[in-house]
C-alpha angles and dihedrals in degrees: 000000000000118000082241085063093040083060094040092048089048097041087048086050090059097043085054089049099042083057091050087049090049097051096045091046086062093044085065095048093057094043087052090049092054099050084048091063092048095050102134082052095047100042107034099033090034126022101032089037097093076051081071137101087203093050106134088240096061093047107053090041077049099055094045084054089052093043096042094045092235096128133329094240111022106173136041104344098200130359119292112251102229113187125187108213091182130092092226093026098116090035087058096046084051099053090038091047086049097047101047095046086048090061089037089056088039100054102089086061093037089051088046088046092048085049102049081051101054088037102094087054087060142102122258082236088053102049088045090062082030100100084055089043097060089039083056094044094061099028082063089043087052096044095045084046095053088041096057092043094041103039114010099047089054098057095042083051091054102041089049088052107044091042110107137171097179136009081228103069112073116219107242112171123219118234086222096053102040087053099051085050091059100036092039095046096047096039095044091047096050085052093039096061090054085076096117090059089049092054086043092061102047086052091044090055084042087241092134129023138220082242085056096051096050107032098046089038087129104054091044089054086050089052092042084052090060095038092057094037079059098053099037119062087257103252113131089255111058088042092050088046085051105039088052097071092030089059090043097045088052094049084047097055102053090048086051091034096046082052103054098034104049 
């Protein structure tokens, strides 16, 4: 091949994935238009319901206090008080919320976009397992999403809200924060929990090696710690909440990885 068709090949490789690009990027509009339309759904069952004393998390974490004898309420003992102190505070939550669970619906066709896209560049013995793939792909984007929403937020809530260095200072949460805790948790998690593709990749571009995985096991546990102390408020149970799947998704991935690879 001619240096000419190399240009052509790669130029013909960026118009495929400027058209990928283009498609997922309305798929989130639409996505985002929808969710627009449902606000009072989105917002008051969604969003504010970790604001709740009667969210399903807390009740269940409740109950296995109360059954448990830990504590009679456990978690989140009345509803938070959220204030906006912006003009445009509750404008911009709207269009970010949006934004964010528009991406979040949109991700089964963004993930079978980004695929069509890398499947040329595959094995006959990969395309054949893609479709499933792809299913598995957003199955662990949606578990680490409902994770984040169902389990971490609530513990970052109530240690938040429990937390106290004096009787004297009133807890008074921010729209804003409480927002980025909701958005943040759900959408890291469900990133998060793709972990094993991510792995995969850096094996398939020979960026990383089996001998890698295993003999520095150590040192990447210690940079997975970080990473989870930086997207979690710091305390010991959120980290811990965090670390657990983290730990499980990298063993994981070398067993899945070690399997189709070799």
């Amino acid at each position: 091949m001619n240096l000419f068709n190399k240009k052509m090949h790669f130029f013909l490789h960026l118009e495929e994935l400027r058209i990928r690009i283009i498609r997922s990027i309305y798929a989130i509009i639409l996505a985002t238009i929808f969710l627009m339309i449902n606000k009072n759904i989105l917002f008051e069952k969604i969003i504010f319901g970790p604001a709740k004393t009667n969210f399903i998390s807390y009740r269940i974490f409740n109950y296995f206090g109360n059954f448990f004898n830990i504590e009679k309420n456990l978690f989140l003992k009345e509803d938070l008080n959220i204030q906006n102190r912006n003009i445009f505070g509750q404008f911009n939550t709207y269009l970010t919320v949006n934004t964010v669970g528009g991406f979040i619906l949109a991700f089964p066709y963004i993930s079978y976009e980004l695929w069509r896209f890398i499947m040329p560049g595959l094995s006959f013995y990969e395309r054949k397992y893609s479709k499933y793939i792809l299913i598995l792909i957003t199955i662990l984007f949606l578990i680490g999403s409902l994770f984040g929403y169902f389990i971490l937020t609530p513990f970052i809530i109530q240690f938040g809200s429990s937390f106290r260095i004096s009787t004297l200072p009133k807890n008074i949460f921010d729209l804003y924060d409480y927002i980025s805790i909701i958005t943040e948790s759900t959408l890291y998690m469900g990133l998060t929990f793709l972990f094993p593709f991510i792995i995969y990749f850096l094996l398939k571009i020979k960026i990383i090696s089996f001998d890698i995985l295993r003999f520095y096991r150590k040192h990447i546990l210690l940079i997975i710690l970080i990473i989870v102390s930086a997207i979690t408020p710091g305390d010991l149970i959120s980290t811990i909440i965090v670390m657990i799947p983290f730990l499980f998704l990298y063993e994981i991935s070398i067993i899945i990885c070690s399997l189709i690879l070799n």
